[in-house]
C-alpha atoms as a printed R data frame, in Angstrom:
   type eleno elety resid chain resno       x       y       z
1  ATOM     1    CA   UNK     A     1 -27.010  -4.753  22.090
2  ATOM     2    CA   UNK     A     2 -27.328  -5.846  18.866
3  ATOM     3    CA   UNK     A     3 -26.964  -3.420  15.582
4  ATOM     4    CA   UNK     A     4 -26.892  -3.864  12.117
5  ATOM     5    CA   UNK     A     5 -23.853  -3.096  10.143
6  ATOM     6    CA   UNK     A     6 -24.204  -2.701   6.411
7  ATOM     7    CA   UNK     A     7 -21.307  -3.746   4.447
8  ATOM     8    CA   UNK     A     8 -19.695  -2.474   1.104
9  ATOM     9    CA   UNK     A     9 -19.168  -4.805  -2.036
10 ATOM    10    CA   UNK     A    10 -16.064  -4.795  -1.449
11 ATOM    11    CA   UNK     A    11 -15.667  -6.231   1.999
12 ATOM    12    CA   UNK     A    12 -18.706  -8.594   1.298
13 ATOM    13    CA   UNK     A    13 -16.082 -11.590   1.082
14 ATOM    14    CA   UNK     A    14 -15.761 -12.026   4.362
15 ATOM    15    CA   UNK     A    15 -19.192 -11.523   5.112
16 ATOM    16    CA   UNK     A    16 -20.160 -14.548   2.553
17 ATOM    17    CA   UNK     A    17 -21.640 -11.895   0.429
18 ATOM    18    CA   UNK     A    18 -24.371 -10.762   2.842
19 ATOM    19    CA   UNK     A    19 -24.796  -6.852   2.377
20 ATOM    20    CA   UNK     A    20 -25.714  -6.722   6.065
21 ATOM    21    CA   UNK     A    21 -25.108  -8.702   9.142
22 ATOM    22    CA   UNK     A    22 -25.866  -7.905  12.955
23 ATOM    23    CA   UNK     A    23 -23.286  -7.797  15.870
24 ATOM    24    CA   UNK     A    24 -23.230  -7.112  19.183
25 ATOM    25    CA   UNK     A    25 -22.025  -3.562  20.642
26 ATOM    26    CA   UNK     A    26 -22.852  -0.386  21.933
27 ATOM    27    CA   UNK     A    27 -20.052   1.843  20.625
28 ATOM    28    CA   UNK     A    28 -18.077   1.985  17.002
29 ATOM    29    CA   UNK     A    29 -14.989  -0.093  18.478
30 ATOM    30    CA   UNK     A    30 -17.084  -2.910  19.795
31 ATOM    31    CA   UNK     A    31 -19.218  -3.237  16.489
32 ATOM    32    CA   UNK     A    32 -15.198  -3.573  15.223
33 ATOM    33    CA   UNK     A    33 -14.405  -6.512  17.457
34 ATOM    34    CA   UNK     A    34 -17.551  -8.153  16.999
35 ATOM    35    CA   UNK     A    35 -17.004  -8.118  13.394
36 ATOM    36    CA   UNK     A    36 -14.116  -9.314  13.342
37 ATOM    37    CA   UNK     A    37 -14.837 -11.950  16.179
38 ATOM    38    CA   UNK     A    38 -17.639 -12.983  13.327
39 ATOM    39    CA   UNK     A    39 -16.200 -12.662  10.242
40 ATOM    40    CA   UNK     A    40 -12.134 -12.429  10.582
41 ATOM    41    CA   UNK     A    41 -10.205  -9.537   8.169
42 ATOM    42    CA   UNK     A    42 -12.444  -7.005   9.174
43 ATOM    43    CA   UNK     A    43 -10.233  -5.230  11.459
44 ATOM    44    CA   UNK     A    44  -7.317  -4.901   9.553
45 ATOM    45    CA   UNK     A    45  -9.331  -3.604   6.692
46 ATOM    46    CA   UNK     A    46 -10.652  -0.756   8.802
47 ATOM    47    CA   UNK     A    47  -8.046   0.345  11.177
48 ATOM    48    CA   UNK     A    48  -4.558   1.268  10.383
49 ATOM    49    CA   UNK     A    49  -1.208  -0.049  12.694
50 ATOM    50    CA   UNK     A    50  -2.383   2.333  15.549
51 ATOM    51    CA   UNK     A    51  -5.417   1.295  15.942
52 ATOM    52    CA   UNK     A    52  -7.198   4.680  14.072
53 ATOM    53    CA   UNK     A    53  -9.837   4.237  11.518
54 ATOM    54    CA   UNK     A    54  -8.176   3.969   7.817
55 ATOM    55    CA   UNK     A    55  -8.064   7.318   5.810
56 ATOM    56    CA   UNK     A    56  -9.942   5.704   2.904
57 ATOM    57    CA   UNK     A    57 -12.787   4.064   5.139
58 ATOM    58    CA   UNK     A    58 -15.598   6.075   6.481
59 ATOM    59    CA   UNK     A    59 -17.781   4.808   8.985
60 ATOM    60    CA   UNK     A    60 -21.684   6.373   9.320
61 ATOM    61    CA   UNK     A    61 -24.262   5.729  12.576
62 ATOM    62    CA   UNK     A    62 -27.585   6.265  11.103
63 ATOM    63    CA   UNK     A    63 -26.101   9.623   8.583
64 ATOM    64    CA   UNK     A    64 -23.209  11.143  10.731
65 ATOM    65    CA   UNK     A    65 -19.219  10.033   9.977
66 ATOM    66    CA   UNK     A    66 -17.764   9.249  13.400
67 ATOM    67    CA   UNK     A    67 -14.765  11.499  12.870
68 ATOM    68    CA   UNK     A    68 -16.954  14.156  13.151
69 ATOM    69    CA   UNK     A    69 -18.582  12.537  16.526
70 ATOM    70    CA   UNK     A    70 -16.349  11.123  18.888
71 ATOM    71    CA   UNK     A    71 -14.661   8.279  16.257
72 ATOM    72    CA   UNK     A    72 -14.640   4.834  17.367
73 ATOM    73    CA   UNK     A    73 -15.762   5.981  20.463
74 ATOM    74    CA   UNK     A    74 -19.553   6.878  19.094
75 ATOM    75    CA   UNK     A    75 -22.501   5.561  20.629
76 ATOM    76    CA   UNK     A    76 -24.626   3.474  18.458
77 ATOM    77    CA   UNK     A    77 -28.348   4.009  20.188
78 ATOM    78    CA   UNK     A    78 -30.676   1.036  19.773
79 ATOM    79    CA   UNK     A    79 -32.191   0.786  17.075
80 ATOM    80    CA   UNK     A    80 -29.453   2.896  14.790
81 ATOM    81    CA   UNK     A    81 -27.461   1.277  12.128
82 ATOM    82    CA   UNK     A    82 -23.794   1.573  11.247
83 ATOM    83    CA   UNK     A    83 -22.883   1.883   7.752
84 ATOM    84    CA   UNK     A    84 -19.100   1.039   6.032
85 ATOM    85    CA   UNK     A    85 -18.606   3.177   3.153
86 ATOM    86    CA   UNK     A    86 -15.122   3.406   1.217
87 ATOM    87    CA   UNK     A    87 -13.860   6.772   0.247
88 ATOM    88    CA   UNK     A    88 -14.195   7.049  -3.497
89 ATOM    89    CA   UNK     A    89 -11.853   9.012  -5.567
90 ATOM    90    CA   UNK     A    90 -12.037  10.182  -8.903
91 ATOM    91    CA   UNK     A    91 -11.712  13.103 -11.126
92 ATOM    92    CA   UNK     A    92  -9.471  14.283 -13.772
């Protein structure tokens, strides 16, 4: 199954600056491997040395963060997309 993963600024590089791209996969940690069986770097920019989704990275299907589903084990239904936003901090 195909789904569309939209991709921050940041990790457009490896992308070749497309803000967008489709893979193949039916749950969070396929989307993963497909990405980075596309377009190499993803992976380690995402998960940490054990395999867990990086603190700083959240990852949306359709408006709901996967940590609060069932992490990179989430279901992406047809049709849904998955969205790679990086934490932001700020403040004073």
């Amino acid at each position: 199954m195909s789904v569309s993963v939209r991709v921050p600024t940041t990790l457009r590089p490896l992308t070749s600056g497309a803000s967008e791209v489709a893979v193949d996969g039916a749950t969070v940690a396929e989307v993963i491997a497909s990405l980075e069986s596309s377009y190499p770097g993803f992976r380690d920019r995402l998960l940490d040395e054990n395999g867990k989704l990086r603190r700083f990275v959240n990852v949306f299907v359709s408006d709901d963060d996967v940590r609060f589903l069932q992490g990179l084990d989430t279901p992406i239904p047809a049709g849904e997309t998955l969205s790679i936003v990086p934490a932001v901090a700020g403040g004073c």
